[in-house]
Every structure is written in structure tokens, then in C-alpha cells.
Jmol script that loads the backbone (N, CA, C; Angstrom):
load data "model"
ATOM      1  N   UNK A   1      20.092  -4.154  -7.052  1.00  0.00           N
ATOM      2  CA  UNK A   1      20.326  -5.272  -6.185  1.00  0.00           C
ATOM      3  C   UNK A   1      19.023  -5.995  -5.841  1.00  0.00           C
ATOM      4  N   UNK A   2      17.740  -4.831  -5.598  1.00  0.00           N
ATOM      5  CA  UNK A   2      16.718  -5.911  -5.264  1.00  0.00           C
ATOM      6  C   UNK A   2      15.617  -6.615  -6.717  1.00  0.00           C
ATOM      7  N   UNK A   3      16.449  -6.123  -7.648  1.00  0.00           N
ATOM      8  CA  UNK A   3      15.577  -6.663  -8.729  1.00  0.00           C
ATOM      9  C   UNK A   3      15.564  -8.021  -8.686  1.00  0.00           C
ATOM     10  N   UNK A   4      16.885  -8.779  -8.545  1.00  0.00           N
ATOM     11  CA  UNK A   4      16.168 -10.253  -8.635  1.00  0.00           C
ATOM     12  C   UNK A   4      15.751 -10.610  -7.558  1.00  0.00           C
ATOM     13  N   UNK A   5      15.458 -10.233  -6.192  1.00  0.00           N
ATOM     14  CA  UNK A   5      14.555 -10.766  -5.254  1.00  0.00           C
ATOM     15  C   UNK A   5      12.932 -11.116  -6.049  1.00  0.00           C
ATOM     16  N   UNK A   6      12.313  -9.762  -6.949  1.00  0.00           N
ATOM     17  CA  UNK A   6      11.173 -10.399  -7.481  1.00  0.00           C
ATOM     18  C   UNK A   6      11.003 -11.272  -8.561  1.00  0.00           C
ATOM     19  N   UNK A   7      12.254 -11.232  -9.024  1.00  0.00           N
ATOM     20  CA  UNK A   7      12.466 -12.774 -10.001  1.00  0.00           C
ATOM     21  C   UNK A   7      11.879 -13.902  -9.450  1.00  0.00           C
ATOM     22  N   UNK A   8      12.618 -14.004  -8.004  1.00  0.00           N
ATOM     23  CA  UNK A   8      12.100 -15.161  -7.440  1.00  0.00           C
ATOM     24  C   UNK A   8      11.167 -15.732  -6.551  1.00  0.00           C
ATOM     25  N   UNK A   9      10.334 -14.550  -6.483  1.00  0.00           N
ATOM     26  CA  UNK A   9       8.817 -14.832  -5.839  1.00  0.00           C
ATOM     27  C   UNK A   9       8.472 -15.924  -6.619  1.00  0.00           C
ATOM     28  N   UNK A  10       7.501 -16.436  -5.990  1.00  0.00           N
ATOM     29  CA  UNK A  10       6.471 -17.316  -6.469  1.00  0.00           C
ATOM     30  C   UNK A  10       5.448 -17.311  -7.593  1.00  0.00           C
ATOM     31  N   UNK A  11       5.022 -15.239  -7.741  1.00  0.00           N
ATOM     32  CA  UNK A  11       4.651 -15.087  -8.762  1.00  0.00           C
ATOM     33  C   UNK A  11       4.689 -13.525  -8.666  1.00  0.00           C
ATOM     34  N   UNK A  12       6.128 -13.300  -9.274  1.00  0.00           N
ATOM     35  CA  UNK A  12       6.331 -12.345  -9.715  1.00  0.00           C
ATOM     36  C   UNK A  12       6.020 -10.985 -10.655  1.00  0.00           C
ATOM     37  N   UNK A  13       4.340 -10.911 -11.159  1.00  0.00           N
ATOM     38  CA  UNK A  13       3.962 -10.185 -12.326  1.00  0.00           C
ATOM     39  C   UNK A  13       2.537  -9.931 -10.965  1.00  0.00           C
ATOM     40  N   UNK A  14       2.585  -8.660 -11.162  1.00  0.00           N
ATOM     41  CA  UNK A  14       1.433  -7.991 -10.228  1.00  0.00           C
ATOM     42  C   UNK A  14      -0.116  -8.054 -10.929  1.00  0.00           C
ATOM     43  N   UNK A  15      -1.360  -8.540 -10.845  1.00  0.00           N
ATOM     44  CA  UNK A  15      -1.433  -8.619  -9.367  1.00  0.00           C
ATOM     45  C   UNK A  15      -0.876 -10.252  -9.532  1.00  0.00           C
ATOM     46  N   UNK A  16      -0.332 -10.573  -7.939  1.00  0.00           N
ATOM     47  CA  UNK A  16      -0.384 -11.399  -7.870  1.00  0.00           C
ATOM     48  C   UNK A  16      -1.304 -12.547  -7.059  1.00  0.00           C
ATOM     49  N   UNK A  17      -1.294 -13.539  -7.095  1.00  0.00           N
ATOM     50  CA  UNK A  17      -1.864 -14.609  -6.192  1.00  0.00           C
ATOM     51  C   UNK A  17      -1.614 -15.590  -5.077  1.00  0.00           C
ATOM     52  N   UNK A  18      -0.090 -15.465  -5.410  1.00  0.00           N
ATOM     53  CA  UNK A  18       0.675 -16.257  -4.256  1.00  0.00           C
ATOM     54  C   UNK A  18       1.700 -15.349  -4.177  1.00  0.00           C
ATOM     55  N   UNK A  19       2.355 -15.251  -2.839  1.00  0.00           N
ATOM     56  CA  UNK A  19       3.640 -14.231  -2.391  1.00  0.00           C
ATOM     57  C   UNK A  19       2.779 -12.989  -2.153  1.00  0.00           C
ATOM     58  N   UNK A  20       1.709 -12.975  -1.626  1.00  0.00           N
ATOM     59  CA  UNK A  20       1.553 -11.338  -1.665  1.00  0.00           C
ATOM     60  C   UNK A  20       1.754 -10.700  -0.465  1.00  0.00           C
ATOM     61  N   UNK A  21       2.413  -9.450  -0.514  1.00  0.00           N
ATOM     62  CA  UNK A  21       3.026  -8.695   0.465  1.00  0.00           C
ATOM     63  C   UNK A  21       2.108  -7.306   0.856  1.00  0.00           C
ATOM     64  N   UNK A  22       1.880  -7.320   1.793  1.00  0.00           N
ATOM     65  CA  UNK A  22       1.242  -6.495   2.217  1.00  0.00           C
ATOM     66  C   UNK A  22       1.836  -5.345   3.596  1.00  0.00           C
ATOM     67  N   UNK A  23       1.419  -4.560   3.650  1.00  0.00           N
ATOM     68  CA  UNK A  23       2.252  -3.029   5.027  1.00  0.00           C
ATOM     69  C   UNK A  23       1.019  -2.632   5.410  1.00  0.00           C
ATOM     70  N   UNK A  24       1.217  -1.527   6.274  1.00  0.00           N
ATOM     71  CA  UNK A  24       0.181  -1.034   7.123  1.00  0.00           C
ATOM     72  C   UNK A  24       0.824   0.491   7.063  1.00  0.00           C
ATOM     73  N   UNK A  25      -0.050   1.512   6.849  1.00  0.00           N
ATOM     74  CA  UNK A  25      -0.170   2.737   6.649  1.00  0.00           C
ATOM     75  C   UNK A  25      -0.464   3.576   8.014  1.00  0.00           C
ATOM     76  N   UNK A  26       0.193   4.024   8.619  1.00  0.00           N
ATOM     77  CA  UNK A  26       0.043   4.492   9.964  1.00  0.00           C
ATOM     78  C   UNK A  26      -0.447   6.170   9.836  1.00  0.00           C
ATOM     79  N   UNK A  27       0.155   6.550   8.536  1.00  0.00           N
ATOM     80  CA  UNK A  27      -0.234   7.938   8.695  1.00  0.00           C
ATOM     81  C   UNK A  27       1.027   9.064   8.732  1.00  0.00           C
ATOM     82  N   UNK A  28       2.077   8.050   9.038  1.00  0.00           N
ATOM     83  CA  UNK A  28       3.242   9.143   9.897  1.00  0.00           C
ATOM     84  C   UNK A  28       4.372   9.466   8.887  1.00  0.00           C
ATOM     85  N   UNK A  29       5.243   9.810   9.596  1.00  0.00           N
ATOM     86  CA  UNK A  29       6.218   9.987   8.246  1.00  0.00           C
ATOM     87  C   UNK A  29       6.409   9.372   6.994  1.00  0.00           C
ATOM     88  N   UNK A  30       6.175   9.798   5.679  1.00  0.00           N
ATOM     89  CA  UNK A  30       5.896   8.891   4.857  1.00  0.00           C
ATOM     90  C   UNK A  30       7.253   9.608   3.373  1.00  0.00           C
ATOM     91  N   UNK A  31       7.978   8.825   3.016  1.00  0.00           N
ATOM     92  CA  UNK A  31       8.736   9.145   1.943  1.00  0.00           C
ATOM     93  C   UNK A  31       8.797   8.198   0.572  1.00  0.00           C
ATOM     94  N   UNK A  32       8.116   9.586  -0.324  1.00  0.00           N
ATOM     95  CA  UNK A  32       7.085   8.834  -1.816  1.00  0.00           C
ATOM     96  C   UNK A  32       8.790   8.218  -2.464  1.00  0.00           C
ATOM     97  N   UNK A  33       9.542   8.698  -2.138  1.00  0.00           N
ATOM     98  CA  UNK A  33      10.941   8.389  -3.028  1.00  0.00           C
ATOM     99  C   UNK A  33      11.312   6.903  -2.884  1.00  0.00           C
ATOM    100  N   UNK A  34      11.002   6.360  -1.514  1.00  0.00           N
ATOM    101  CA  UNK A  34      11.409   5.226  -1.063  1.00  0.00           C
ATOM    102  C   UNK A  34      10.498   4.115  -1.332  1.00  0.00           C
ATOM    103  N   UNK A  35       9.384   4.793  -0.992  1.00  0.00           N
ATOM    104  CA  UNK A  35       8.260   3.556  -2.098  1.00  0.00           C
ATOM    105  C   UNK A  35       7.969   3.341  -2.637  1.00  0.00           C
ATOM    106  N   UNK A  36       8.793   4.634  -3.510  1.00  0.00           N
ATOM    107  CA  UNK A  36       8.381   3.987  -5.168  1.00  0.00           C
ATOM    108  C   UNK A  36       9.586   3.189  -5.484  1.00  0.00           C
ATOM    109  N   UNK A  37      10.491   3.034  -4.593  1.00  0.00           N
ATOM    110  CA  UNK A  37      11.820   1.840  -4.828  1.00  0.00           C
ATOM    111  C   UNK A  37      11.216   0.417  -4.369  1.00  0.00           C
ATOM    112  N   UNK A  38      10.623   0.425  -3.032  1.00  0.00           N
ATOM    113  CA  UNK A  38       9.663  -1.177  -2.467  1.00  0.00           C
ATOM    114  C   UNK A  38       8.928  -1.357  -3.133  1.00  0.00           C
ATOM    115  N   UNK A  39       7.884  -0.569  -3.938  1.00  0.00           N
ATOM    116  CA  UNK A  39       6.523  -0.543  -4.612  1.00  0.00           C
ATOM    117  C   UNK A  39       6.378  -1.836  -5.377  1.00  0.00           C
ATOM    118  N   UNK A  40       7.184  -1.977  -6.364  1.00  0.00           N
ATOM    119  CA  UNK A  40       6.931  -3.449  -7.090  1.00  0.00           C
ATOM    120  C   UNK A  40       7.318  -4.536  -5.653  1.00  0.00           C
ATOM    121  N   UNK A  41       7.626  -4.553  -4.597  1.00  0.00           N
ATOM    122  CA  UNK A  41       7.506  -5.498  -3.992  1.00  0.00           C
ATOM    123  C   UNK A  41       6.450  -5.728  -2.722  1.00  0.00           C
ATOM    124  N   UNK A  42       5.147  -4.618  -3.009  1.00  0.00           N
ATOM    125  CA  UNK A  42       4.124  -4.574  -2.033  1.00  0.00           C
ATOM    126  C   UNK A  42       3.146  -4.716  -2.774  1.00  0.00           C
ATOM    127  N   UNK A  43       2.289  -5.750  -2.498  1.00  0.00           N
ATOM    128  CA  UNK A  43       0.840  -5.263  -2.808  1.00  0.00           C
ATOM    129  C   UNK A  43      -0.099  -4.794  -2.527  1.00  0.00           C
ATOM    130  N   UNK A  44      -0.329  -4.502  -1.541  1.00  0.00           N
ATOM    131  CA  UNK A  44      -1.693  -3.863  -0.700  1.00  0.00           C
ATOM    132  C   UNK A  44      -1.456  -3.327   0.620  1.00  0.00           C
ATOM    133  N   UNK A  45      -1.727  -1.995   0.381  1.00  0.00           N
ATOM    134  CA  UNK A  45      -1.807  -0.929   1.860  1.00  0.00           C
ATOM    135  C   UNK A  45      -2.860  -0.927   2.655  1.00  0.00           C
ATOM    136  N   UNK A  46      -2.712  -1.553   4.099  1.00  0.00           N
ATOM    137  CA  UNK A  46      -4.304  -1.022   4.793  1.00  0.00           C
ATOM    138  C   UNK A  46      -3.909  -0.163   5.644  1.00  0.00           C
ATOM    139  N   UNK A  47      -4.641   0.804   5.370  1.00  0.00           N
ATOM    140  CA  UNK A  47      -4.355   2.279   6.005  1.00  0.00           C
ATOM    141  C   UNK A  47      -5.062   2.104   7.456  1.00  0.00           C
ATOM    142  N   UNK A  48      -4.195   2.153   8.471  1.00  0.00           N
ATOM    143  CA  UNK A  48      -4.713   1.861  10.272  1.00  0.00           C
ATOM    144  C   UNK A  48      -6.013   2.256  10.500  1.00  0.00           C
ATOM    145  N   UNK A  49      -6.358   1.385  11.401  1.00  0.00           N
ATOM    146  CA  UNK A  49      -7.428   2.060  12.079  1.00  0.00           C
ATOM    147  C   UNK A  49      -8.128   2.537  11.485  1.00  0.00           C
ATOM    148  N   UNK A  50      -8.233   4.116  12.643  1.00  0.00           N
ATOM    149  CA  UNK A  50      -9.264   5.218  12.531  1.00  0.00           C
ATOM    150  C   UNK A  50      -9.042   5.943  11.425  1.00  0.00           C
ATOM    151  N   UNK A  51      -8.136   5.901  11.378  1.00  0.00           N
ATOM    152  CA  UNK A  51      -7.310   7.029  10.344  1.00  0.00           C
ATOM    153  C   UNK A  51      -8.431   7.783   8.960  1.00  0.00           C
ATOM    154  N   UNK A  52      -8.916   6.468   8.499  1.00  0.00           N
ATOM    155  CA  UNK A  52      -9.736   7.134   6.997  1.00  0.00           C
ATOM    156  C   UNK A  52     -11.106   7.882   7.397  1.00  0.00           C
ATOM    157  N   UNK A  53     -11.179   7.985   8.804  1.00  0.00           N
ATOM    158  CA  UNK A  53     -12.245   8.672   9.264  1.00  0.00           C
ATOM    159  C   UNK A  53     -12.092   9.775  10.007  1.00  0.00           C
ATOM    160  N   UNK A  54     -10.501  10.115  10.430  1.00  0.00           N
ATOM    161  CA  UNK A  54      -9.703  11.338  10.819  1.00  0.00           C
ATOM    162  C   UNK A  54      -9.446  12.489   9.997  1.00  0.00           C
ATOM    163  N   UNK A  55      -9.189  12.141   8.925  1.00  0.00           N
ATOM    164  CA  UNK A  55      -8.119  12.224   7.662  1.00  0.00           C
ATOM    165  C   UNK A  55      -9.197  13.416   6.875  1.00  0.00           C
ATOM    166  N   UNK A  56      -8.540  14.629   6.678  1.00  0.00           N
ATOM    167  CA  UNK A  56      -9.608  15.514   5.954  1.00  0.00           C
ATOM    168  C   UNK A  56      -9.208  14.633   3.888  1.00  0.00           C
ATOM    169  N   UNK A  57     -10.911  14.409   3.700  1.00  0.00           N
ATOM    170  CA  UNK A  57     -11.173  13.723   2.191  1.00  0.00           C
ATOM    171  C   UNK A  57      -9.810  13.652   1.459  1.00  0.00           C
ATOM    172  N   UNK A  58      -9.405  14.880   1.414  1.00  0.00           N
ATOM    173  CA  UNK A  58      -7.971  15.051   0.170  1.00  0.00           C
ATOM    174  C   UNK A  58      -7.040  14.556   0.724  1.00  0.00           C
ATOM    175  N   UNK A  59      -6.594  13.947   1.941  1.00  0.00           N
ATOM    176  CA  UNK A  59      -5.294  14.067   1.780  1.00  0.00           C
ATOM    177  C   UNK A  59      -5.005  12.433   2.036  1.00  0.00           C
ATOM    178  N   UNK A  60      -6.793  11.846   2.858  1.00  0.00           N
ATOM    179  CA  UNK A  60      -7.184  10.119   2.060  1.00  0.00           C
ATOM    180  C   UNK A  60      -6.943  10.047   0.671  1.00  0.00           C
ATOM    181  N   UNK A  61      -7.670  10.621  -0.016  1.00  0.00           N
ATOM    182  CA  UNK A  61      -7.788  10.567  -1.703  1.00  0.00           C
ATOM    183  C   UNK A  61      -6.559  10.740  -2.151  1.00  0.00           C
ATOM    184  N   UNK A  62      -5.390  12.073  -1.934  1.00  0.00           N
ATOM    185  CA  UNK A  62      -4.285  11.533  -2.040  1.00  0.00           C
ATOM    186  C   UNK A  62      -3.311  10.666  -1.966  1.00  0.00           C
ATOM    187  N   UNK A  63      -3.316  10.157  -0.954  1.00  0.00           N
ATOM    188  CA  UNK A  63      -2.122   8.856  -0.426  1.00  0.00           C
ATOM    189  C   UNK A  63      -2.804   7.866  -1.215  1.00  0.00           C
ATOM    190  N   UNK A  64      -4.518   7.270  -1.369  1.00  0.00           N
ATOM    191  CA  UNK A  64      -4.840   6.367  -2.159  1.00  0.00           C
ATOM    192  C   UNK A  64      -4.284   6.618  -3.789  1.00  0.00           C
ATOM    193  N   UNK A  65      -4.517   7.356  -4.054  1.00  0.00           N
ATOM    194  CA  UNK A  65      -4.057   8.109  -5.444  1.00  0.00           C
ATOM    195  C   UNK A  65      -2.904   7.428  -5.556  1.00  0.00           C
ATOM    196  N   UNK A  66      -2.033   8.129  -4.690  1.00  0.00           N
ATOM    197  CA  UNK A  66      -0.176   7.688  -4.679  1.00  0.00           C
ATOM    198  C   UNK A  66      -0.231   6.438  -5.014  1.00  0.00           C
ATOM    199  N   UNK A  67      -0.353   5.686  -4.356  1.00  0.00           N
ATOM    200  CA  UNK A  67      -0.339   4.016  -3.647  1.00  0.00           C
ATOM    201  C   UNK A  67      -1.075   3.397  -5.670  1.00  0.00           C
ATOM    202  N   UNK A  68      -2.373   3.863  -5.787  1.00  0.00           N
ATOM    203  CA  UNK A  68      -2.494   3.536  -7.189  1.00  0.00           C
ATOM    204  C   UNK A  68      -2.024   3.371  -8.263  1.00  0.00           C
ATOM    205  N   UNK A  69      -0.904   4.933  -8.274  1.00  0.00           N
ATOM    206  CA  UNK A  69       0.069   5.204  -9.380  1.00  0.00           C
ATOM    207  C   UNK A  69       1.252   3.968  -9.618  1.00  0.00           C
ATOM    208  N   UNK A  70       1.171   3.666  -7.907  1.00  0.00           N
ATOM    209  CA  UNK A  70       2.195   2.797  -7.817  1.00  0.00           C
ATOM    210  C   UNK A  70       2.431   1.288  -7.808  1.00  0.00           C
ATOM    211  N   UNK A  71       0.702   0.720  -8.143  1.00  0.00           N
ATOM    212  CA  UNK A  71       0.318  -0.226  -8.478  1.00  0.00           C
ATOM    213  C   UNK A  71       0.181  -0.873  -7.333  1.00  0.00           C
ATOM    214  N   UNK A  72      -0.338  -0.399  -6.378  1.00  0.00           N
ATOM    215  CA  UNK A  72      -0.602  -1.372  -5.180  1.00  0.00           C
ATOM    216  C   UNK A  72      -2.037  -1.183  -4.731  1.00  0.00           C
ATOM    217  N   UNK A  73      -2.508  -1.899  -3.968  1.00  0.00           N
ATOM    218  CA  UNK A  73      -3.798  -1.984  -3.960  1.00  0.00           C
ATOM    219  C   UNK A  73      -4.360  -1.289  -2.671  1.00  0.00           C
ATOM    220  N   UNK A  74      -5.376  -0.636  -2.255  1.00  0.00           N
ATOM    221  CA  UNK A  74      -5.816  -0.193  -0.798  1.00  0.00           C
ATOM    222  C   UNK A  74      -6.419  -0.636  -0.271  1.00  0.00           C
ATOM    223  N   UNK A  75      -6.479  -0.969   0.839  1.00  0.00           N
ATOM    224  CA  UNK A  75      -7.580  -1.415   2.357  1.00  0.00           C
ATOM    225  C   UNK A  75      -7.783  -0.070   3.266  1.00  0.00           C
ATOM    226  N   UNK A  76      -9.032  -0.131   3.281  1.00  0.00           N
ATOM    227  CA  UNK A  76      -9.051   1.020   4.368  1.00  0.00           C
ATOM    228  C   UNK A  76      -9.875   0.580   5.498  1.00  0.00           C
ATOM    229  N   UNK A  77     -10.156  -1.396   5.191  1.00  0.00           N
ATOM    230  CA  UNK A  77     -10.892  -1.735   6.433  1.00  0.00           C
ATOM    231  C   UNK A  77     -10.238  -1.986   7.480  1.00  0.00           C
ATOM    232  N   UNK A  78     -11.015  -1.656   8.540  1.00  0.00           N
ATOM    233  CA  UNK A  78     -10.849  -2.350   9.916  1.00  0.00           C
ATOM    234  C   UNK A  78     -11.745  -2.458  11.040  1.00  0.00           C
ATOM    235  N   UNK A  79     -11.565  -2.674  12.247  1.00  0.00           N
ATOM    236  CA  UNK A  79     -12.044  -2.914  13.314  1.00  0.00           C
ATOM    237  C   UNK A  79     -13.504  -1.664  13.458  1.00  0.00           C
ATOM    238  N   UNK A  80     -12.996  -0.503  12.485  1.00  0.00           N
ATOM    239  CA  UNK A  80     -14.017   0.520  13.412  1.00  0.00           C
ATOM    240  C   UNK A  80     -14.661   1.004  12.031  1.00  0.00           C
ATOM    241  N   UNK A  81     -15.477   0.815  11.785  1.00  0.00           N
ATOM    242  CA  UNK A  81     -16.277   0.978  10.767  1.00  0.00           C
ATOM    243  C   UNK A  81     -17.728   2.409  10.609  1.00  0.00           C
ATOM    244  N   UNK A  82     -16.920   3.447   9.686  1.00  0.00           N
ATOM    245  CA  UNK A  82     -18.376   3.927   9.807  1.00  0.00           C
ATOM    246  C   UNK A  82     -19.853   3.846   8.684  1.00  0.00           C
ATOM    247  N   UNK A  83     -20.844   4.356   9.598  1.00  0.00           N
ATOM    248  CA  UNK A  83     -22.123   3.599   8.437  1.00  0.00           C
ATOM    249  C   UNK A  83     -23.072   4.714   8.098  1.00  0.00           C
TER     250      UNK A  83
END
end "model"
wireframe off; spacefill off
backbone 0.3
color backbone group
């Protein structure tokens, strides 16, 4: 049913340049089954906040991993930056 919704984006073939859809990664309950059904209709995850500076290495590197497989892109910037 949602296949022809990306028919009719604006520009439907990833990456794209116009229509791009983007979510926010909170950290919390997360189900890989269901996003790999939205996946062709997201492009880029920015993972909240603090989070990529909470987050023990692997299990950042994982979810980025995921999100890769699945052809979407990562942000892990924001407001709180470490240096």
C-alpha cells in the first residue's frame, strides 16, 4: 500500500534532494522490523541530544550500522557538543 506514496515524491530514488524526510532517534524503544518497512521513506536519523555521548561505543556503532544497512543517513549533531 505504501509503495506508491514514494512514486510520488518529488524525487523518489535515494539520496535524494528534494522531499527529504528526516526522524529523530531518542534512544527508546526501537523495532528494526518496522523500519525496515518506513526505511525507503526516511532519510536521515539525528540521534537526540546527549545520547552519542551516553551511549557505551557499540551500541552507537550499532544503531548507526543498522540505519546504514538501511540506507539512511546519520546525524549525531546537536546542541551539546564534545571536543
Amino acid at each position: 500500500m505504501l509503495e506508491t506514496l514514494i512514486e510520488d515524491r518529488i524525487d523518489h530514488k535515494k539520496p535524494r534532494h528534494d522531499g527529504i524526510t528526516y526522524i529523530i532517534d531518542k534512544f527508546q524503544g526501537f523495532d528494526k522490523e518496522n523500519f525496515e518497512t518506513i526505511s525507503p521513506y526516511i532519510d536521515m536519523v539525528k540521534i537526540y541530544g546527549a545520547f552519542p555521548l551516553l551511549l557505551k561505543q557499540q551500541s552507537l556503532i550499532n544503531r548507526i550500522d543498522f540505519y546504514h544497512l538501511s540506507n539512511v543517513l546519520v546525524s549525531t549533531g546537536s546542541t551539546l557538543t564534545a571536543v
